[in-house]
N, C-alpha and C positions, 0 to 999 in steps of 0.2 A: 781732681778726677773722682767719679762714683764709681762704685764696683757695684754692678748689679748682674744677677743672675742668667746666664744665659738659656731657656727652657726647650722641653722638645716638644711633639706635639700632645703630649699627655701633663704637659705642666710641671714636667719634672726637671729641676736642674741639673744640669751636666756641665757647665764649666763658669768661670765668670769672664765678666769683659767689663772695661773703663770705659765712661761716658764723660765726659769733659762738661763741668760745673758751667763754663760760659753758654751751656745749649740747655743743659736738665737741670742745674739752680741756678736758674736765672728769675730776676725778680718779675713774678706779674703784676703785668701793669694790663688792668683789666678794662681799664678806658680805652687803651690802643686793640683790644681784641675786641672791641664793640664798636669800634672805628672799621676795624679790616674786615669783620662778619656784614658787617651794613653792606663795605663795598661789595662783598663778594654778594650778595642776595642784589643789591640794586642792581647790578651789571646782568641778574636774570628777569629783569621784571620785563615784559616784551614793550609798554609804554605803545600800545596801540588804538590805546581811548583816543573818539576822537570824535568833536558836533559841528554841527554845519552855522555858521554866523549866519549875519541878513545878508550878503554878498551872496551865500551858498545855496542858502533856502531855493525850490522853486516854485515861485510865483511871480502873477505877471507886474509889471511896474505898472499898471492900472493902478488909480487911487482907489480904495474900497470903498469911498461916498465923496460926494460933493463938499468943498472946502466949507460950505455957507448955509447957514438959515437949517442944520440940522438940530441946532442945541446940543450938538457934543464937541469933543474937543478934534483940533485938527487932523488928519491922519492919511499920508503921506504915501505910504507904502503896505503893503499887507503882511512884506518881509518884518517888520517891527516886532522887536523881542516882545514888548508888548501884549502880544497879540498871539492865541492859541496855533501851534505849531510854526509860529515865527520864529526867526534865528533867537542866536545860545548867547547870552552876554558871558566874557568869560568865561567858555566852557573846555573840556579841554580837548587837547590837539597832542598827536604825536610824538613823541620826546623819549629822548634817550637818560634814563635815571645813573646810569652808571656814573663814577667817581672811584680813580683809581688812587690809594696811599702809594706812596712813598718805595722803594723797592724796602730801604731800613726800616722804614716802619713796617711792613709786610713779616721782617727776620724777626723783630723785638715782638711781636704779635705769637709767629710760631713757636718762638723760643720760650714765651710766658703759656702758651699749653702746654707745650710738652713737660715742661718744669711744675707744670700744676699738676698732668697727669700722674708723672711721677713721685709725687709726694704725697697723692692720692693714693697710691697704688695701684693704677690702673695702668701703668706704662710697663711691655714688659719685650724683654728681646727674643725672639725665636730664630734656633740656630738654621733651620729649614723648613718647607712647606711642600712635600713631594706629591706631583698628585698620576696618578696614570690613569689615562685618557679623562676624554671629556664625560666624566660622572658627579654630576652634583650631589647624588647620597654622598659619594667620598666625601666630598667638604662639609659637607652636611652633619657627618658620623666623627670628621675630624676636629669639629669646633665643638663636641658635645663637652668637653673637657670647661669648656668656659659658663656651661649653663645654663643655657639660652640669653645668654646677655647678648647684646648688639657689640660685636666686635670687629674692628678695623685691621687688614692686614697691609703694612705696607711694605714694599717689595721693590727689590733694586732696578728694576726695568721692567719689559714687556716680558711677561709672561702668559702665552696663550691659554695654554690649560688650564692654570688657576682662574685666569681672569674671567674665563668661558663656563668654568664650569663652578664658579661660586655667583654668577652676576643674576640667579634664580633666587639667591638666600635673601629674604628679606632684611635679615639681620645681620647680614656678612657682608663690608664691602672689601674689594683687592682695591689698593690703592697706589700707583709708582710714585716711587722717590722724589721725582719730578714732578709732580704736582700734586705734592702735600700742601693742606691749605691748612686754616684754621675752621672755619664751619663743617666739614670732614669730621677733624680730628672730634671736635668736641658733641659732635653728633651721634658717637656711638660711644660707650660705655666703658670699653678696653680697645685701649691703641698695641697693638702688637707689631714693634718692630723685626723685618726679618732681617739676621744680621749683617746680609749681606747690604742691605741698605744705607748703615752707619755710614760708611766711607762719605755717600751721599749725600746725606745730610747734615753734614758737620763740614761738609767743604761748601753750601748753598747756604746754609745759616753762619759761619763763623766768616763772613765776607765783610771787611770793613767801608767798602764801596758800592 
């Protein structure tokens, strides 16, 4: 187990808590989180390109000249790729890019950021995130402790306030327990765990199945 720092929201320690070495020193393996980021970007790409073959093209099945006695070469159809504004050879057509890892490979993924963040120093536990009512200065005025670095908050469930009134920060995302990813996590600068999340994450990563 690591004992790291529990913070409040001025960054000041107030107690500690253990993090269980098989989640935060865990070895990265940074081929498997360049594996899990691909999938997670390919599963957004919309894969909506798409050309029309000589099937598709419209024009008329009339030959564009006589088979004979022209001195050119034969020609058939006007659809012929060929030929300006004719169909696409190989061109591309609709398709789904996504490719989903492994559920194990997905935990050994997040388990090597988080283990990276924290030995970075970027990985840090926050005992709470209280916000009243929907005001984004509040979060705004509450993350000035970090910076202006791009900071991640992740949080044990649905919470509307937070999530409603930091989703204007450019640099702040609120993230649930439930789907923490890896392209997330390593896209902002400080991962801030809130503590009630732990439980979370350590019973979704420490799954042998």
């Amino acid at each position: 187990m690591t004992a790291v720092s529990v913070i409040n929201l001025q960054r000041e320690p107030v107690r500690e808590v253990e993090l269980p070495d098989a989640i935060y020193r865990a070895e990265v393996k940074a081929h498997i989180v360049h594996e899990t980021v691909r999938a997670q970007l390919n599963s957004r790409r919309s894969g909506t390109a798409d050309t029309k073959t000589r099937g598709e093209v419209a024009f008329s099945t009339r030959k564009p000249y006589r088979q004979k006695k022209t001195g050119r070469a034969r020609m058939g159809t006007r659809r012929s790729p060929l030929l300006k504004k004719g169909g696409t050879i190989f061109g591309p057509h609709p398709r789904d890019f996504g490719f989903r890892p492994p559920a194990a490979v997905r935990r050994i993924a997040l388990r090597s950021v988080l283990s990276d963040k924290l030995a970075a120093g970027r990985l840090e536990v926050l005992d709470e995130f209280p916000v009243d009512g929907y005001r984004t200065k509040q979060v705004a005025k509450a993350v000035e402790p970090w910076g202006g670095s791009k900071v991640i908050f992740v949080i044990p469930g649905q919470d509307e306030l937070l999530e409603t009134s930091a989703r204007n920060l450019t640099r702040v995302k609120v993230l649930r327990a439930a789907g923490l990813n890896c392209y997330d996590l390593l896209n902002y600068e400080y991962v801030v765990l809130l503590e009630g999340a732990l439980p979370l994450i350590e019973e979704r990563l420490l799954k042998t199945k």
